[in-house]
C-alpha positions in Angstrom: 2.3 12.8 23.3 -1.3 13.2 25.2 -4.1 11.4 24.9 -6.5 14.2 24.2 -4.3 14.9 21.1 -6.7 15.8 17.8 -5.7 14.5 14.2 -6.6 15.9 11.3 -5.6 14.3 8.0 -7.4 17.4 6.0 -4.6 19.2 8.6 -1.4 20.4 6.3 0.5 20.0 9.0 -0.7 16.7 10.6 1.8 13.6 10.7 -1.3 11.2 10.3 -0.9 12.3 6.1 2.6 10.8 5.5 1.3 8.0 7.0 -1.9 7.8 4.9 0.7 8.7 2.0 2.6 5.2 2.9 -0.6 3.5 3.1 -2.0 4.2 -0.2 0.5 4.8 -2.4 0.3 2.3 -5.0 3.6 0.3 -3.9 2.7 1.0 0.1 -1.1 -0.7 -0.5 1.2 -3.7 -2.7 2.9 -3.9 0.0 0.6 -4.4 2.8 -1.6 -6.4 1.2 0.9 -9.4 0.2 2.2 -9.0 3.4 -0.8 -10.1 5.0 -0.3 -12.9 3.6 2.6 -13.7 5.6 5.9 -13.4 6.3 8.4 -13.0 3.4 11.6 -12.0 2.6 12.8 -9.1 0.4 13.3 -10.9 -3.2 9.8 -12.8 -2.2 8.0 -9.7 -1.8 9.5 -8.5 -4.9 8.1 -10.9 -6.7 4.9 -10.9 -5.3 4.7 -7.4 -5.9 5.2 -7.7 -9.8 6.4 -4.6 -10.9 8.2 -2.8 -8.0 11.9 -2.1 -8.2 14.4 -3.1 -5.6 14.6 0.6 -4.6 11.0 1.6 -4.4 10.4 -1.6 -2.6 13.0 -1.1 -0.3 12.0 2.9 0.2 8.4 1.5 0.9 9.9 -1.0 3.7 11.6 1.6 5.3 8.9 3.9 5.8 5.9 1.4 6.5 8.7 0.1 9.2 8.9 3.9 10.8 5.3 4.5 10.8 5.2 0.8 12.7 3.3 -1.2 10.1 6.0 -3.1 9.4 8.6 -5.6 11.6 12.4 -6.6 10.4 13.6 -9.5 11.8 17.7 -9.6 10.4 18.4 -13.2 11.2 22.1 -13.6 12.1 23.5 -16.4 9.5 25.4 -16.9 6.3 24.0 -15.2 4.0 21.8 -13.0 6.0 18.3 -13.6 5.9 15.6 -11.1 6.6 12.2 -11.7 7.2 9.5 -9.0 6.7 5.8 -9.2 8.9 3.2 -6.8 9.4 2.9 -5.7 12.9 -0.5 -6.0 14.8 -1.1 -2.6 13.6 -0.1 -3.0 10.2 -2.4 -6.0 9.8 -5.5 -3.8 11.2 -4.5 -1.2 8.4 -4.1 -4.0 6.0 -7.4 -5.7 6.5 -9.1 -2.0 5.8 -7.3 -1.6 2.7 -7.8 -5.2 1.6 -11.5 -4.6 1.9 -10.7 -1.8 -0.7 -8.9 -3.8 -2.7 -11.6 -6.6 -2.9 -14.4 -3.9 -3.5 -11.9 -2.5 -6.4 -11.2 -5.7 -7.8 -15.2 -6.9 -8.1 -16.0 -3.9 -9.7 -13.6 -3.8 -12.1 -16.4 -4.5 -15.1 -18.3 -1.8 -14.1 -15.0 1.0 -13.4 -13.7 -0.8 -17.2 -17.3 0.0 -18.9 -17.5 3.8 -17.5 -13.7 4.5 -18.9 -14.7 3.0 -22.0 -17.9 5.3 -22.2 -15.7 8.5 -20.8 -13.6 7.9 -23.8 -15.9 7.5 -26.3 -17.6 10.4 -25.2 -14.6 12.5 -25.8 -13.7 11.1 -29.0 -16.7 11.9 -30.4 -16.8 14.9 -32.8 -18.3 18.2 -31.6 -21.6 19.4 -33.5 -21.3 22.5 -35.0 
């Protein structure tokens, strides 16, 4: 690849949107942000993501791994042990998102009052 090279997430054909797809995807945006928490391993970050199977967590790993978000580290004993870290990269994506997540999270009253106002506007009979 060159350094001059242009991408364009609006782009159907630009790799930069599988990785954007990784990143906010509900389990990919889990995943990133309770792993810049630390290091864990795989039933730990099951946990701490409450409500992500073994497989979607595991898909998840895989591709946040590819794009290079994500480190490995298989430690050779009995059992196996493997620890999961973000990489430098993944911890610059995960502090963006986390902002996100913290402007998502304070709002919450605000998002919770308009969806209650949304539905009571279209529960409400129709005038004839």
């Amino acid at each position: 690849m060159t350094d001059d090279l242009v991408y364009d997430v609006f782009a159907k054909g630009c790799p930069s949107r599988g990785t954007l797809e990784h990143v906010t995807g509900r389990w990919g945006s889990l995943t990133l942000g309770a792993l810049h928490e630390g290091s864990f391993r795989f039933n730990e970050l099951r946990r701490r993501v409450d409500g992500v199977s073994e497989k979607m967590l595991s898909q998840t790993l895989h591709a946040l791994e590819r794009d290079g978000l994500v480190h490995r580290e298989a430690q050779p004993t009995n059992p196996p042990r493997v620890d999961y870290r973000l990489t430098p990269l993944g911890a610059e994506v995960a502090e963006r998102l986390l902002g996100l997540i913290h402007l998502v999270e304070g709002r919450m009253d605000e998002v919770l009052a308009a969806r209650e106002a949304y539905d009571a506007e279209r529960a409400a009979p129709v005038a004839p």
